[in-house]
C-alpha positions in Angstrom: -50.3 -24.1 5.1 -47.3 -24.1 2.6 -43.7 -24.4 3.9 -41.0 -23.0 1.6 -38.6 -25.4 0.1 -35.2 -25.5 1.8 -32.5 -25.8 -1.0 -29.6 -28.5 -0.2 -26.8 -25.7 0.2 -29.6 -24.2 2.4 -29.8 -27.3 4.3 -26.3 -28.1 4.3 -25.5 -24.9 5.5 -27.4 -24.4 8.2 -26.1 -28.2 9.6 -22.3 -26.7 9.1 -23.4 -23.8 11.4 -25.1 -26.0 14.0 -22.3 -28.7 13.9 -19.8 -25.4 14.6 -22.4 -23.8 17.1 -21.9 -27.2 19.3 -18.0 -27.7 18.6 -17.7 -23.7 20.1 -19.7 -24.1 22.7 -18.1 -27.5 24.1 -14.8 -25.8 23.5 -16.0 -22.6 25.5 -17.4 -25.3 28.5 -14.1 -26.7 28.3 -11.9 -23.2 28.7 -14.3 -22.1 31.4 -13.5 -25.1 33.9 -9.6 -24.8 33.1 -9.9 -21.0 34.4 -11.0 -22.1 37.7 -7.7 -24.2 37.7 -4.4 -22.6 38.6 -2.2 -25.0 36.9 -4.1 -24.4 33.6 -4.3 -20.8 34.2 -0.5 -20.7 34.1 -0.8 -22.6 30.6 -2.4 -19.9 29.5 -0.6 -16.9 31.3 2.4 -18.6 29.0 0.6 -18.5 26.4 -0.7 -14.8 26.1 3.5 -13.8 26.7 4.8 -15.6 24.0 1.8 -14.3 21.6 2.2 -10.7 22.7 6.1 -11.2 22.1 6.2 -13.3 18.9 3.2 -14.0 17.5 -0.3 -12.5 17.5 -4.3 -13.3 17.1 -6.2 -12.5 14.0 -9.3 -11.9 12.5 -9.6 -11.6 8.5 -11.9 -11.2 6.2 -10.9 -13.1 2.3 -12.3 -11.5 -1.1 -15.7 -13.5 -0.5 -16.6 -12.0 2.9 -15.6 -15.2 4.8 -14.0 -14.5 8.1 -11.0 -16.2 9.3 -9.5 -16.3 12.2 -5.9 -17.5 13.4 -3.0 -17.9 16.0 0.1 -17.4 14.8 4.0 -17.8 17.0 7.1 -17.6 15.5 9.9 -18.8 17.5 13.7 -19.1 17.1 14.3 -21.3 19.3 13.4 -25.0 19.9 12.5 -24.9 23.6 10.0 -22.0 22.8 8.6 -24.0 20.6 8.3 -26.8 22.5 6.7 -24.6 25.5 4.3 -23.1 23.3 2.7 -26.4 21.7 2.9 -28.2 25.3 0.8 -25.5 26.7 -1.5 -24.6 23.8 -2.6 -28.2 23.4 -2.7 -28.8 27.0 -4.8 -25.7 27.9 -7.0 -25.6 23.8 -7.1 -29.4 23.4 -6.0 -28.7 19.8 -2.7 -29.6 17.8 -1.4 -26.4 16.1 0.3 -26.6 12.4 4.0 -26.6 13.4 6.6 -25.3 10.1 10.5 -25.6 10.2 12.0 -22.3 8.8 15.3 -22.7 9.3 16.1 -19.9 11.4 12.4 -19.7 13.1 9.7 -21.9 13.2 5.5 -21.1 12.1 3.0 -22.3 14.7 -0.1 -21.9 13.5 -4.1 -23.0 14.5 -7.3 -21.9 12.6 -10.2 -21.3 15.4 -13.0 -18.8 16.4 -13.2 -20.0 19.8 -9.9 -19.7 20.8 -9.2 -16.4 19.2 -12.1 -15.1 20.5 -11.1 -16.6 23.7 -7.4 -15.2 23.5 -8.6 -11.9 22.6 -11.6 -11.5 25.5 -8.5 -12.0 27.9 -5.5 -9.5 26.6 -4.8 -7.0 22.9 -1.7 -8.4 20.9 -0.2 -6.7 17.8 3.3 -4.5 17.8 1.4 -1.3 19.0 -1.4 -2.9 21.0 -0.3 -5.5 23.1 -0.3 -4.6 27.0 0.0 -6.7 30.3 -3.0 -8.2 30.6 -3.1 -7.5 34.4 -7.0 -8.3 35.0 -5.5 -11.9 34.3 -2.4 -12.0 35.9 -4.0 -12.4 39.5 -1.3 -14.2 41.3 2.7 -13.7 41.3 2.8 -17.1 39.5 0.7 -16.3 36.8 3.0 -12.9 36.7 6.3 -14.8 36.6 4.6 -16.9 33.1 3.6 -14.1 31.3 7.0 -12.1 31.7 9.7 -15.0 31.5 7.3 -16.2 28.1 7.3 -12.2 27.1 11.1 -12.0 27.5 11.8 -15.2 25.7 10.3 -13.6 22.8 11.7 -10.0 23.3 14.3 -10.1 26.0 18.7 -9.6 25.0 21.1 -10.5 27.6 24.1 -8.3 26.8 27.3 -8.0 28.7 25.9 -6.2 31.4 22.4 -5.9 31.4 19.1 -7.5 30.5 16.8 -5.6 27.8 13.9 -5.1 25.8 13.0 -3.1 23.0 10.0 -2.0 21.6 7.6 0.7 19.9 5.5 0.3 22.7 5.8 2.7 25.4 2.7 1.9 27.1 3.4 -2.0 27.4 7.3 -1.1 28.4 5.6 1.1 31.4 3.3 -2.3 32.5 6.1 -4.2 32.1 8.7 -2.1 34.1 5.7 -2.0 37.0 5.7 -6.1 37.2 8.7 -6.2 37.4 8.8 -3.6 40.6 6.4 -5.8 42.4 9.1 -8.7 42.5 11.4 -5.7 43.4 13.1 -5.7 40.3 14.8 -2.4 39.2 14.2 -1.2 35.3 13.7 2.0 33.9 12.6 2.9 30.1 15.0 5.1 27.9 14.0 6.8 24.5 15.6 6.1 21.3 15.2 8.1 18.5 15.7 6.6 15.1 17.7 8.3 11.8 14.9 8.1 9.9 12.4 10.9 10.9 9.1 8.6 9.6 10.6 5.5 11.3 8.9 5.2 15.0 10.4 6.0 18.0 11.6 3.2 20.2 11.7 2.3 23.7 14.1 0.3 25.5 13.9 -1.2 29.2 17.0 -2.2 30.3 18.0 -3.9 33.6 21.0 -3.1 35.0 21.6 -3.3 38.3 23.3 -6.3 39.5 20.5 -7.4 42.6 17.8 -6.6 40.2 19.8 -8.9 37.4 20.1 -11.7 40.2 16.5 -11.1 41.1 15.1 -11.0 37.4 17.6 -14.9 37.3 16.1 -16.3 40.6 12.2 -15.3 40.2 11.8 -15.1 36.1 14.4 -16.8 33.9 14.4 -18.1 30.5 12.6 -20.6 28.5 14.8 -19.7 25.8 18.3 -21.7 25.3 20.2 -19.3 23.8 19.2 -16.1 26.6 19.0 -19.0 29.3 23.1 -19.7 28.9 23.3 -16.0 28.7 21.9 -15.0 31.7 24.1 -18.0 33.4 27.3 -16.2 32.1 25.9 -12.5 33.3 25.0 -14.2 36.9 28.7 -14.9 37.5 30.4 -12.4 35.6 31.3 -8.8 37.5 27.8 -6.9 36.7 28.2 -3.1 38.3 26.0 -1.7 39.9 24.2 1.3 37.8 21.0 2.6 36.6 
């Protein structure tokens, strides 16, 4: 009986995939017993916040047909930053790339088990991303995801707390959170001058219990919108909305 000859790229190959095959599937082990811990399962609520807010999971495929797949965050703020690589090293056991843009930083981490990980457990991208409620099973793991979401997305103005966005869908999950920690908000419509431009969406909070509330339960990460909020508390906020 003849065998045919394996060539050495053959060969070489098929080690790379079975070297990979184990490396996935010790990572997958690994993910699996953090999910049956609620300390790590608020690493990852975090996580999917920020990444729905500033960043976003991807899957590409180069000129040669080789798929690649990435996790990207861009923060503007150092204590974002700092939150995001705590808990994605913590809860992925992997040290993300980490660029200084001036203005922003680039986080970014090359893996096919954590993307596909990441994106079994909520959608991300400017039009997709959504609550990712089936995950969110207790108030604390509730309270991550929204203060890491409004890090990314929230503005503390003079009188209210807001958020803007294309998304209606995810606005409308986000304004039912926050009525289970009775938090007022309600969604307004803005139309843009330019007719091909998209039409956006802005939650605002604005009544002064609901600001308090948002302040005592959710809070910042965030600096910059932390020191905000801090001024708003104990400023003369009306009540409206």
């Amino acid at each position: 009986m003849h065998h045919k000859a394996i060539s050495k790229s053959e060969w070489n190959r098929k080690i790379a995939i079975n070297r990979w095959n184990n490396i996935s599937k010790k990572i997958n082990q690994d993910i699996l017993k953090k999910e049956e811990i609620e300390d790590y399962k608020r690493l990852k609520a975090k996580l999917l916040g920020f990444l729905a807010g500033d960043g976003g999971v991807y899957i590409r495929v180069d000129k040669n047909k080789d798929i690649h797949h990435s996790i990207l965050f861009c923060p503007d703020d150092e204590s974002m930053l700092n939150h995001f690589v705590d808990a994605f090293i913590r809860f992925y056991n992997k040290k993300p790339t980490i660029r200084n843009h001036g203005n922003y930083f680039r986080v970014r981490a090359a893996s096919k088990p954590i993307c596909l990980d990441l994106l079994k457990t909520a959608k991300f991208g400017t039009h997709e991303w959504r609550v990712p409620n089936d995950y969110l099973t207790s108030n604390i793991l509730k309270i991550e995801w929204l203060r890491a979401f409004f890090d990314c997305e929230g503005y503390v103005g003079k009188k209210q707390i807001q958020l803007q966005s294309v998304n209606k869908q995810g606005l409308t999950d986000i304004c039912n959170l926050l009525n289970k920690f009775s938090i007022h908000s309600k969604i307004y419509q803005y139309e843009r001058k330019n007719p091909n431009w998209n039409t956006n969406y802005i939650l605002c909070i604005l009544r002064k219990e609901s600001i308090r509330k948002f302040y005592n339960i959710i809070g910042f990460n965030h600096s910059e919108k932390l020191r905000k909020i801090n001024q708003l508390i104990f400023a003369s906020v009306p009540e409206s909305g």
